[in-house]
N, C-alpha and C positions, 0 to 999 in steps of 0.2 A: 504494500500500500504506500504512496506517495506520502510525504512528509509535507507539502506545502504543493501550489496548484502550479507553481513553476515548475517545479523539478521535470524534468525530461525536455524544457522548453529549451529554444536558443532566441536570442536577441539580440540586437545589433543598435547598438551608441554612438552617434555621432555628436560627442558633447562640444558646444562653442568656442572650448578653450583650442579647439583643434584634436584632441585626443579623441580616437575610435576605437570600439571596441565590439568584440564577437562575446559575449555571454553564454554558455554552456552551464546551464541547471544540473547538477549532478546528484544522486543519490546519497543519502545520507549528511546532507546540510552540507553540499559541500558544491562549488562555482567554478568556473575554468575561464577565464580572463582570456583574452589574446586579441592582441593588438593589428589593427588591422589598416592603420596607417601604414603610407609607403614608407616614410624615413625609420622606423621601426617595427616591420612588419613581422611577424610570427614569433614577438615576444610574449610569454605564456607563463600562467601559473596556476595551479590549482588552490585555492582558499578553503576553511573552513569559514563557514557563515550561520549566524544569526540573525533569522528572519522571520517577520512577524505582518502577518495578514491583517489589513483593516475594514471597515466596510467600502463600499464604492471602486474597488478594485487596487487599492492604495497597498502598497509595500515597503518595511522598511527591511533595509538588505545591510549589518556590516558585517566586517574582519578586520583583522589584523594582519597585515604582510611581514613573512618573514625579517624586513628589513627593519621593522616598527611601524610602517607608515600605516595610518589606521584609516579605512575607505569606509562612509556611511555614504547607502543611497534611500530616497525615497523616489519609489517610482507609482509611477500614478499610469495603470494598463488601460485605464479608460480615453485618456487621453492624448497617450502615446507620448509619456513625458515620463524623465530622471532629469533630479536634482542631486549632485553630488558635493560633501562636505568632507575634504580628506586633513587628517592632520602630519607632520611630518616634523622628525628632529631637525631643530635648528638653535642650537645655543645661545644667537643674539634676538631671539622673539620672547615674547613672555609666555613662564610656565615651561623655556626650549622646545616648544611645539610650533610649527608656525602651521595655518590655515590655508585652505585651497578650496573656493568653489566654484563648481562648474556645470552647466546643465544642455540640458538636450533631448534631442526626439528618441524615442527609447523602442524599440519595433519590435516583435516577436517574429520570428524569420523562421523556415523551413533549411535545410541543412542544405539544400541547394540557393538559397539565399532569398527567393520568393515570399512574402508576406505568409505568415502564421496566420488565418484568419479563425482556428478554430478557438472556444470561448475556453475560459481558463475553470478550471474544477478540480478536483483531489480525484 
């Protein structure tokens, strides 16, 4: 049985900071990253995630990256929209965290890259 209505889904980010990204829903609370920009294309990782269903089709998705860098998103499947709040080491920001946010069109996509159009359920 599915843990959350994503899981098995893929999705694709094109957030305005410039950064794109392929979403891979994996089993067991767990997401596959990979970049899908030219300058860094088929940079990849798989995350554990913490993710919590809202009504109206709202999600919030974080982890933590090996490196420390901590990724929250809420994505909103009604809309077809992510807003991303990351934090990341930096010794001269306050708290040495410094802040990142960025947002964008958030699509559910078929593994040939064709819009997902079927409805989201466990």
């Amino acid at each position: 049985m599915k843990k959350h209505p994503l899981e098995g889904r893929i999705a694709k980010i094109l957030f305005n900071s410039g950064l794109q990204f392929r979403i891979d829903f994996l089993p067991e609370n767990q997401l596959r990253w990979t970049s899908i920009r030219e300058e860094d294309a088929g940079a990849t990782a798989v995350e554990t995630i913490h993710i919590e269903e809202y009504p109206g089709g709202i999600f919030s998705i974080d982890w933590v990256e090996e490196d420390g860098l901590c990724v929250s998103y809420t994505v909103d499947t009604a809309n077809n929209y992510v807003k991303s709040f990351m934090t990341f080491t930096d010794s001269d920001y306050r708290g040495g965290r410094r802040p990142f946010v960025h947002e964008g069109p958030f699509q559910l996509i078929l593994e040939n890259g064709e819009p997902d159009l079927e409805p989201l359920h466990n």
